[in-house]
C-alpha positions as CSV (number, residue, x, y, z in Angstrom):
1,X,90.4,95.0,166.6
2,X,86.5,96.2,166.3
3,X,84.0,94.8,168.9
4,X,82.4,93.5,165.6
5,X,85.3,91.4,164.6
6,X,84.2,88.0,162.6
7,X,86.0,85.7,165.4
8,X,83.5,86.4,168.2
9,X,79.7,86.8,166.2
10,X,81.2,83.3,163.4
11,X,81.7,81.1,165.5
12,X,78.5,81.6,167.9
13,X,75.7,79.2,167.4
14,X,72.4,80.6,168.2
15,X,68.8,78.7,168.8
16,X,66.8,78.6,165.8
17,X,63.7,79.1,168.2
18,X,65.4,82.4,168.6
19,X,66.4,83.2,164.9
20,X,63.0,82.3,164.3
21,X,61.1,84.4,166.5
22,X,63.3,87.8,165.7
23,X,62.1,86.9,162.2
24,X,58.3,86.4,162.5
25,X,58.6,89.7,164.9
26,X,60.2,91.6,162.1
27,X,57.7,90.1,160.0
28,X,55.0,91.4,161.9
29,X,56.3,94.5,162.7
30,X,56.2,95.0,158.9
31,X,52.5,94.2,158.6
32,X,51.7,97.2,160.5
33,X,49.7,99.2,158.8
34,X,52.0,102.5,159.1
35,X,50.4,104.3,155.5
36,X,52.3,106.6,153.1
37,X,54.3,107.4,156.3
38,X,58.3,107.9,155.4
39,X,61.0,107.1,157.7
40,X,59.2,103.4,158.6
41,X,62.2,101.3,157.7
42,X,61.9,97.5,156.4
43,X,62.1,95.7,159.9
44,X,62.4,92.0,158.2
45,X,64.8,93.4,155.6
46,X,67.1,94.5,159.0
47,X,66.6,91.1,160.6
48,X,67.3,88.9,157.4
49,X,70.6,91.4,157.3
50,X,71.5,90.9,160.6
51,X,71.4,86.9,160.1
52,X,72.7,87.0,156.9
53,X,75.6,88.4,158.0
54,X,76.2,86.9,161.8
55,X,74.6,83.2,160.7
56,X,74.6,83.1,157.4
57,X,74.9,79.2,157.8
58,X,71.4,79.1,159.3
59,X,69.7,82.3,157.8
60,X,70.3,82.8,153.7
61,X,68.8,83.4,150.5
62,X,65.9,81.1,150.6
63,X,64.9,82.5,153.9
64,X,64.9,85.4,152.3
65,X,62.7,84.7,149.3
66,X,60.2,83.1,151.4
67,X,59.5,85.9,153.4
68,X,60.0,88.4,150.8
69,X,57.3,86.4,148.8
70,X,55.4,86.6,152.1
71,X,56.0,90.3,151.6
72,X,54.7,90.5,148.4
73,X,51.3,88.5,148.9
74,X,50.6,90.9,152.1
75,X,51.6,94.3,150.2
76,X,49.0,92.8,147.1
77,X,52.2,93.9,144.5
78,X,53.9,91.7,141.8
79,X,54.4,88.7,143.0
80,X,58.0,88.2,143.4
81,X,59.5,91.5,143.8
82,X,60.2,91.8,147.3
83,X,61.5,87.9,146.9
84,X,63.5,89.3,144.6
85,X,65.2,92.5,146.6
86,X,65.6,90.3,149.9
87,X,67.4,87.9,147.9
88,X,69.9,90.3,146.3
89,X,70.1,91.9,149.3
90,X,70.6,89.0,151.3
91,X,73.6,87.4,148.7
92,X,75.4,90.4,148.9
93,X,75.2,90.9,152.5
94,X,76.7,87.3,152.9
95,X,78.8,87.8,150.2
96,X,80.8,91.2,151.9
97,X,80.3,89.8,155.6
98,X,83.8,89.3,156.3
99,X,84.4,92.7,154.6
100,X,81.1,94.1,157.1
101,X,82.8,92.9,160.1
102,X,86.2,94.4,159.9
103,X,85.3,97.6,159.0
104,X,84.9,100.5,161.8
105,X,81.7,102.0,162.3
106,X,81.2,104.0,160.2
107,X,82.0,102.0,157.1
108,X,80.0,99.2,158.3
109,X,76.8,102.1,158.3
110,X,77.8,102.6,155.2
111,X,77.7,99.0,153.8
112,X,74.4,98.5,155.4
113,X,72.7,101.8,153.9
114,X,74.1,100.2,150.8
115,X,72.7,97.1,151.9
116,X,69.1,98.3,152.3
117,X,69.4,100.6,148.9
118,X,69.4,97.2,147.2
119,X,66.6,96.6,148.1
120,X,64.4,99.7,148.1
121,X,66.1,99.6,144.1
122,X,65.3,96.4,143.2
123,X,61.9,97.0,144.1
124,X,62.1,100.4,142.7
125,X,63.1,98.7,139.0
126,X,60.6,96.1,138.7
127,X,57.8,98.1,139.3
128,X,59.3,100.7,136.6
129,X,59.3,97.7,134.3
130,X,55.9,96.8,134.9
131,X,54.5,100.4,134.0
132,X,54.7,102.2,137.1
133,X,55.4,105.8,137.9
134,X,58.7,106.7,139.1
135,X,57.8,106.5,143.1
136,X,60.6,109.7,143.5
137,X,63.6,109.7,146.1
138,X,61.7,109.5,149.5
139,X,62.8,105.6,149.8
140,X,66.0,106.9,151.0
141,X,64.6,108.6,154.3
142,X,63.8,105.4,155.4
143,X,67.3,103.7,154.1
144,X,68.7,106.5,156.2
145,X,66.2,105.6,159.4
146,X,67.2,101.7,158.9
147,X,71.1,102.5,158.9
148,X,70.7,104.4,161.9
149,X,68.3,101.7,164.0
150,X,71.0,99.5,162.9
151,X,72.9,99.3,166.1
152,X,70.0,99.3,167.8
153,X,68.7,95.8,165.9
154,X,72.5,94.9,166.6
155,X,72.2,95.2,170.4
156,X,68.8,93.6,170.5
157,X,69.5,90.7,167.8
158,X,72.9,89.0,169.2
159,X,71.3,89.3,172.7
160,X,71.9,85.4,173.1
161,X,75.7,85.7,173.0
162,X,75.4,88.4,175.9
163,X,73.3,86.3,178.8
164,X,74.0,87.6,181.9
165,X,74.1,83.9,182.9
166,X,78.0,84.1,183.0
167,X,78.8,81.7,180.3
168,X,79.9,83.7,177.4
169,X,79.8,80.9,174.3
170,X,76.8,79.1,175.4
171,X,73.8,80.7,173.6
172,X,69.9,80.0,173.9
């Protein structure tokens, strides 16, 4: 059985004080001003997967469409279509969680680079249907860069269930 099996992250209850602030840091990580660079993957668009798919009681797709609405009035583009992609996104990632959990590693990279094409897609598609210029195939560098800080966000993101305090199940 994976280290990522369903029976351990499910039925873990963690703070929203916590699930908040991992947001609002994602969030703000986003609103750096990092330019035309590529390879800057969508920080909140990791965190809102990462919740979606370990809490998805407490983290789901009107979380999402806040922040991606949040998104969208920061960015100054159409109003609704990063809502849009973190929603999809986020119904899909709660939709295939079980499947996301029992996979091995590499398969659960896979459905999380799937997971983060969504979105770059979606966002990709509405612009394209508002008159915009094909923006060419440079979103997937950083699709690429997100799957591979995955584990990273991972480690850092379920840190309450691994408290060195002893007591395995009781989370901050």
């Amino acid at each position: 059985m994976s280290s990522l099996s369903p029976t351990h992250e499910d039925s873990l209850s963690v703070s929203w004080w916590f699930i908040g602030a991992t947001l609002f840091a994602a969030f703000m990580l986003n609103l750096i001003p990092w330019g035309q660079f590529y390879g800057v993957p969508d920080f909140l668009a990791i965190t809102l997967l990462y919740w979606s798919i370990y809490q998805r009681q407490r983290v789901g797709i009107a979380i999402a469409f806040v922040f991606g609405l949040l998104m969208d009035v920061n960015n100054a583009t159409i109003l609704g279509e990063t809502a849009l992609a973190y929603t999809l996104m986020t119904y899909f990632a709660i939709t295939l969680h079980r499947r996301i959990l029992w996979f091995s590693w590499s398969r659960h990279l896979g459905y999380i680079f799937l997971l983060l094409s969504i979105e770059y897609i979606v966002v990709m598609v509405v612009r394209l249907l508002c008159g915009s210029e094909w923006a060419g195939w440079y979103w997937i560098i950083d699709c690429a860069v997100g799957t591979l800080i995955w584990p990273i966000a991972q480690w850092l993101l379920s840190w309450p269930s691994r408290r060195a305090d002893g007591k395995e199940n009781q989370l901050v």
